[in-house]
C-alpha positions in Angstrom: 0.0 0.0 0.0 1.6 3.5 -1.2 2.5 5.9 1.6 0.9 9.4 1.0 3.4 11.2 -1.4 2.5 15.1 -3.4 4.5 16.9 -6.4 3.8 20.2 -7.7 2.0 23.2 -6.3 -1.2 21.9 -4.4 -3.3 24.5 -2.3 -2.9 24.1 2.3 -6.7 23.2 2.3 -8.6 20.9 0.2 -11.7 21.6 -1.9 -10.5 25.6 -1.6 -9.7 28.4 -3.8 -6.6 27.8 -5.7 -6.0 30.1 -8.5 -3.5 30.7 -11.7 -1.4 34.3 -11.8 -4.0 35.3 -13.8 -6.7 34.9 -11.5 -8.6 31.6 -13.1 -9.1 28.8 -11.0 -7.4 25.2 -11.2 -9.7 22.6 -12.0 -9.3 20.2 -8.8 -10.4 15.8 -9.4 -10.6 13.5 -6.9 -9.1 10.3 -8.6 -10.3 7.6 -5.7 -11.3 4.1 -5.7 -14.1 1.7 -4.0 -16.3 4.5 -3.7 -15.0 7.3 -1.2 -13.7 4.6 0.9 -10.7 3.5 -0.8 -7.1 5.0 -1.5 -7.4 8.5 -3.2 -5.3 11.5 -4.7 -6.6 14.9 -5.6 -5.3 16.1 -8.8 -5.3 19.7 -9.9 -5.7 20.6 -13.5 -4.7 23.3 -15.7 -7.7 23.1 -17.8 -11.4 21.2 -17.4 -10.5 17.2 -17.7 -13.9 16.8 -18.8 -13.9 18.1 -21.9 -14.8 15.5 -25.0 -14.8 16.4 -28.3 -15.8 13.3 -30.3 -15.6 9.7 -29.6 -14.3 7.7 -32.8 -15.1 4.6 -32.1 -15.1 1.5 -30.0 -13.4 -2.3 -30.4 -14.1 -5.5 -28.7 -10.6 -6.8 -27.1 -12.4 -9.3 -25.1 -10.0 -12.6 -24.8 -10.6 -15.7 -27.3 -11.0 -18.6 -24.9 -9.7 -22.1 -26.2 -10.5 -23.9 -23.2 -12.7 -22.8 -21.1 -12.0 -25.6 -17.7 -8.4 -26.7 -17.4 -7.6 -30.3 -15.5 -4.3 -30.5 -16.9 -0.2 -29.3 -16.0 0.6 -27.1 -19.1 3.7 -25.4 -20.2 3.8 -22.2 -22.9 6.6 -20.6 -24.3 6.1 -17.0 -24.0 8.9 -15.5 -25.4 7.2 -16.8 -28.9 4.9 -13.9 -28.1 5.1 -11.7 -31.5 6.5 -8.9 -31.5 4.4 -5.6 -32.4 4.9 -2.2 -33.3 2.1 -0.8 -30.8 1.6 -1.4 -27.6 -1.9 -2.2 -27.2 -1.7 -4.7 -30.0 1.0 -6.4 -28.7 -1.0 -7.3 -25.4 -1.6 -11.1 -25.5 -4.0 -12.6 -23.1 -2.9 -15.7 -22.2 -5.1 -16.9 -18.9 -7.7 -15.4 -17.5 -10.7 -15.4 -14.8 -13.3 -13.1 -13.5 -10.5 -11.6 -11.3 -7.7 -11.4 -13.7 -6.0 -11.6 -17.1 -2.9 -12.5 -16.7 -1.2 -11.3 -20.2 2.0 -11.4 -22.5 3.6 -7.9 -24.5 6.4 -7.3 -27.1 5.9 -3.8 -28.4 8.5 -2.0 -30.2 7.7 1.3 -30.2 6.4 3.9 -27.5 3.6 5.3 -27.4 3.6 8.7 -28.8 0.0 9.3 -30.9 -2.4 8.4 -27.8 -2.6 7.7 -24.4 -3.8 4.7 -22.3 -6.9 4.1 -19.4 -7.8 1.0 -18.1 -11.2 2.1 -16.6 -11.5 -2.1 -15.2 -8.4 -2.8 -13.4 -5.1 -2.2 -11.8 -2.0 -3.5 -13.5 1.3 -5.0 -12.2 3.5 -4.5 -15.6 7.1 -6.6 -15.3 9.5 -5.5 -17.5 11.6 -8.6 -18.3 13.7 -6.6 -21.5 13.7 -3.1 -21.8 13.8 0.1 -20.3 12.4 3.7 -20.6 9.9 6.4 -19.2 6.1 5.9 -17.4 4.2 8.7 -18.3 1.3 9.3 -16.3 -0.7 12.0 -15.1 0.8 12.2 -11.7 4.4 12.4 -13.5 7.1 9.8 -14.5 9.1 7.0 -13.7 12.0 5.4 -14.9 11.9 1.8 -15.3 13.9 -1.0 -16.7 14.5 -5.0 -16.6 12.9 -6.1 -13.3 11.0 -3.7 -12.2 7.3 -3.8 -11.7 5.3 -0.6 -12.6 2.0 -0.8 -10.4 -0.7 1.3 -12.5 -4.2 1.9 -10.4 -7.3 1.7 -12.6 -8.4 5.1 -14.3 -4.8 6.8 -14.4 -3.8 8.1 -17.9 -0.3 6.9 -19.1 2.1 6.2 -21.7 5.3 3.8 -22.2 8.0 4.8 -23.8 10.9 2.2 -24.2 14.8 3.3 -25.1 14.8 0.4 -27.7 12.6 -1.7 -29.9 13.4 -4.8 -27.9 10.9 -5.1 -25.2 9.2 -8.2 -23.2 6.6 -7.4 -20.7 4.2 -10.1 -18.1 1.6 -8.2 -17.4 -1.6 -8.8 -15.0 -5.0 -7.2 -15.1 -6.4 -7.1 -11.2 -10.0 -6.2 -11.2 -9.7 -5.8 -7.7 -7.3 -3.1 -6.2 -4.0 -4.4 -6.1 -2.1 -4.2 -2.2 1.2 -4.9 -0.6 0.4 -8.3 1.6 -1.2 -7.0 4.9 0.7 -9.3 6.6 4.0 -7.1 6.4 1.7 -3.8 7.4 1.1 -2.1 10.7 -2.6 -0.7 11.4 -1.1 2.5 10.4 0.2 1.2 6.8 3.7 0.9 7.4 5.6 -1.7 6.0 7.1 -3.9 9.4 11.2 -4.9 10.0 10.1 -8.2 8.9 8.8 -7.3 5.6 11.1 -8.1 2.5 11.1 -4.7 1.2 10.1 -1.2 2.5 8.7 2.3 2.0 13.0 3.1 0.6 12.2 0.7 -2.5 9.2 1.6 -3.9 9.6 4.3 -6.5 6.5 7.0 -6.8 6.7 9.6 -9.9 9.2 11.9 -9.3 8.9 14.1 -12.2 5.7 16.1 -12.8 5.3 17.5 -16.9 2.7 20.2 -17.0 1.1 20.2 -20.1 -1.2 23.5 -20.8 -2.0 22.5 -24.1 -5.5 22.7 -26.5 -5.7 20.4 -29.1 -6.9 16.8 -30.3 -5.7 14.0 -27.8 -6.7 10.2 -28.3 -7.2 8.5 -24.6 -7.8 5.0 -25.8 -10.3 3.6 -22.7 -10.7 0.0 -21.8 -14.0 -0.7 -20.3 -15.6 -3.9 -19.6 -13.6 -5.6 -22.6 -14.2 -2.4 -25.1 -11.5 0.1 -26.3 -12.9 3.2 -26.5 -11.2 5.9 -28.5 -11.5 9.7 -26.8 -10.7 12.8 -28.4 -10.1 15.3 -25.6 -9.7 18.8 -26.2 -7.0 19.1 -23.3 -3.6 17.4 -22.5 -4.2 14.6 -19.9 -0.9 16.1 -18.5 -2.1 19.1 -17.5 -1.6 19.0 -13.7 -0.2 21.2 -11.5 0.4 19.0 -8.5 -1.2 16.9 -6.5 -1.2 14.6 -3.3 -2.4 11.5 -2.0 -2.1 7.6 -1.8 -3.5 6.9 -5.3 -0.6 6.9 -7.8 1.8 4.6 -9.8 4.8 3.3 -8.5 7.7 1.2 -9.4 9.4 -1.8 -7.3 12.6 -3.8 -8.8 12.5 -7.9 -8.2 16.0 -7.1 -7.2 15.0 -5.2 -4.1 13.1 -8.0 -3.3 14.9 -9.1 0.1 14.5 -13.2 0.4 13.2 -14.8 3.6 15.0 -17.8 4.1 15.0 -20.5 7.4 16.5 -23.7 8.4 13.9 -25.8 6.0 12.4 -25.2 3.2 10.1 -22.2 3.4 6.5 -22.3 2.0 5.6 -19.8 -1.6 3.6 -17.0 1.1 7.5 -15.6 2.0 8.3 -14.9 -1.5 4.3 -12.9 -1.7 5.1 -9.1 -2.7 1.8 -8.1 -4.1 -1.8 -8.9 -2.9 -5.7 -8.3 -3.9 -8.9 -10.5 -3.5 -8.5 -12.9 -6.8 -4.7 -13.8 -6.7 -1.3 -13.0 -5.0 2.0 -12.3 -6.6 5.1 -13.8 -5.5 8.9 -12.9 -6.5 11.7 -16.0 -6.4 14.9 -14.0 -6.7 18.2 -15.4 -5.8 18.7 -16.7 -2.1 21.0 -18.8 0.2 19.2 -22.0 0.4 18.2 -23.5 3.7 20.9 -24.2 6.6 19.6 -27.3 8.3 22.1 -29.9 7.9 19.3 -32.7 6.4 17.3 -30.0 4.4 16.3 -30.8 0.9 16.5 -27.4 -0.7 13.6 -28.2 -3.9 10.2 -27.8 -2.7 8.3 -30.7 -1.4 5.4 -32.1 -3.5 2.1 -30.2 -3.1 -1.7 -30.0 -3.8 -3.0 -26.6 -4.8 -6.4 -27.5 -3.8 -7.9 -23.9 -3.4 -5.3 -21.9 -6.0 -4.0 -22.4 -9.7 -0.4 -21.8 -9.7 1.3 -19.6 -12.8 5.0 -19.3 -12.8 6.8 -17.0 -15.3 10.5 -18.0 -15.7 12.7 -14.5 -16.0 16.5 -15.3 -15.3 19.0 -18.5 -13.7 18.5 -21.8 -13.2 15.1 -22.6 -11.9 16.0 -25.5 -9.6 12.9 -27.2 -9.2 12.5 -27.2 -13.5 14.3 -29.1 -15.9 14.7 -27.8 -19.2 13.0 -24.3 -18.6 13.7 -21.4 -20.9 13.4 -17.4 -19.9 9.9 -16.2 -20.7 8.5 -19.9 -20.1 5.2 -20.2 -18.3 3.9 -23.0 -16.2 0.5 -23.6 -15.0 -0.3 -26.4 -12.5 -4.2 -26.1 -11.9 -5.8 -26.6 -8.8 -6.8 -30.0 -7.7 -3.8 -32.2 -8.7 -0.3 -32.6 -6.7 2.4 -31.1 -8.2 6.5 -30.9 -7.6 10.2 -31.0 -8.7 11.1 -32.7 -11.8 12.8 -35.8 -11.7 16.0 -35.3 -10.5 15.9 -32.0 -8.9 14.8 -33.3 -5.3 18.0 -35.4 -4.7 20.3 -32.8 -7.1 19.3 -29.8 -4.4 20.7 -31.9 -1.6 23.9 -30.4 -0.3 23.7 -26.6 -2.4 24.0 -23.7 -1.0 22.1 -21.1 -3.2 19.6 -20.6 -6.0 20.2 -17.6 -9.0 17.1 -18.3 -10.2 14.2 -15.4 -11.0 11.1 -15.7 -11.7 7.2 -14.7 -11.0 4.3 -16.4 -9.5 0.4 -16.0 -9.6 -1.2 -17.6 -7.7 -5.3 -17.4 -8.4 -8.1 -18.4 -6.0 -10.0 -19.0 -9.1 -9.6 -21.5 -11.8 -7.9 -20.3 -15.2 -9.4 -20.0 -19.0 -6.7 -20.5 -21.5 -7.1 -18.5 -24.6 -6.6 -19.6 -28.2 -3.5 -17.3 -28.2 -2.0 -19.5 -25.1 -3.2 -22.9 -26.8 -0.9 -21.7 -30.0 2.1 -21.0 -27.5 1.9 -24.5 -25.5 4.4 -27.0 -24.9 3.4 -30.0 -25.5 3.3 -32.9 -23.5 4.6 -31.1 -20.3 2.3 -32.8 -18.3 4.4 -35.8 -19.2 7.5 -34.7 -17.7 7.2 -36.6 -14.2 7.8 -39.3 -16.3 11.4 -41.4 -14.8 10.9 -40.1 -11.8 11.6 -42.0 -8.8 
């Protein structure tokens, strides 16, 4: 959960006068979630951001599902993902619920002719290759391989990457998306034992005011439409502003591992939470101390939870023959574990350089006809030999 955090020139009260040199008022926006319950930052706006001059059009960017119940281990190799000169295009849904799309992006060029609302969810973007500029309304941030740019629902941004070369996991959370509750005080503060703090997350830190009339596309996603907005004022036209509701950045390698005698259960690698799924970061580690432990995990049911893992960097030592941008899913219902081998080959190491991403979902997963066309086949196979 963000800390409260301002740039620019805000007024000492809210819901007051505040006015240019010339004697005009700002135009003040409460950009809040779950009702007026929920996190919330007041922006303050150079010009009305309510003013629409036409709206061109609308799409249907609903996912394809190929299979709409899954009872089977499946493997997908995600860095097959085409690349694509925009960036909306190049956003592949690969599984998805009614709490979250969990999605696949190779777009080589920034975005430059429009900008970007998702009006349905929050989203955890993971940049695996690449590195560039957030744009947003609340100002920038820098990001590059490893970080994760948190994006709340209803902020207005752009991406632009340094290079055409870019690979990006991204998840759709139609539910607000939290740091795990468990490693918060009642006041919000991240606790000693959490495995990052308030020093690593990365708010916007540069604020571009825009006081510009013209023709701006906002393209809005909306239950599963793409809605194309011509505004008649930049959406970077703030001010300042302050608040709890704003983008942030947090590297995986700032991501401190919790480690113990024995093996320790998924819930210490958790960095992000909300009420489908939780988000887990394996990053490299000192493996357990005990002098009988058996590094690999231990076989196990996810009875209540299907089980993603996105393969980034390293050696994943509980995988055989895994490459970087590899998926796995391991559905709920049926036990699942190390690869043959790996359980006796762990014995006796003392660390792990592996990296990688989890998502765990309390619902099952739809596959999509894009994932079907990306899976490995026969993965479910791979147990096979072992002893």
């Amino acid at each position: 959960m963000p800390f409260y955090h301002k740039l620019g020139s805000i007024p000492p009260k809210r819901h007051t006068i505040f006015r240019k040199d010339d004697g005009s008022l700002y135009h003040e926006q409460l950009f809040g979630t779950i009702g007026f319950d929920g996190m919330s930052s007041l922006m303050y706006h150079m010009r009305p951001p309510t003013v629409v001059k036409e709206i061109k059009g609308e799409k249907n960017i609903a996912p394809e599902i190929g299979a709409n119940k899954n009872m089977i281990m499946r493997s997908f190799m995600g860095y097959k993902v085409l690349e694509k000169n925009d960036f909306l295009e190049s956003r592949v849904p690969m599984l998805v619920n009614s709490d979250c799309y969990i999605e696949l992006a190779a777009p080589k060029n920034s975005m430059t002719d429009y900008f970007y609302k998702n009006a349905d969810a929050d989203e955890i973007i993971f940049v695996h290759k690449g590195q560039g500029t957030l744009k947003t309304q609340l100002g920038n941030i820098d990001f590059a391989y490893g970080d994760y740019l948190v994006i709340p629902r209803g902020m207005i941004y752009q991406l632009h990457f340094k290079g055409d070369e870019n690979k990006l996991l991204i998840v759709q959370s139609f539910s607000p998306v939290y740091t795990p509750k468990r490693y918060r005080n009642w006041f919000g503060q991240l606790l000693e034992h959490s495995p990052f703090c308030e020093r690593d997350i990365r708010p916007p830190h540069v604020l571009e005011t825009h006081d510009e009339e013209g023709d701006f596309l906002v393209r809005i996603k909306k239950e599963d439409v793409l809605y194309d907005y011509v505004y008649s004022n930049h959406p970077f036209d703030l001010i300042g502003w302050d608040g709890y509701n704003y983008p942030y950045a947090f590297s995986i390698h700032d991501f401190e591992p919790i480690t113990g005698r024995v093996h320790q259960p998924p819930p210490v690698h958790q960095t992000f939470e909300t009420a489908g799924f939780v988000l887990c970061s394996f990053v490299p580690r000192l493996f357990d101390y005990h002098p009988d432990a058996i590094p690999a995990p231990y076989n196990h049911s996810n009875i209540d939870s299907d089980e993603v893992l996105y393969y980034v960097d390293g050696d994943f030592m509980s995988r055989n023959n895994i490459e970087m941008g590899q998926i796995t899913l391991h559905p709920a219902g049926i036990p699942h574990g190390p690869h043959p081998g790996a359980y006796e080959r762990s014995i006796g190491e003392k660390e792990t350089l592996e990296l990688a991403v989890m998502v765990d979902t309390f619902k099952p997963l739809k596959l999509t006809k894009q994932a079907l066309d990306l899976e490995q086949e026969d993965y479910h196979k791979s147990w096979i030999g072992a002893k």
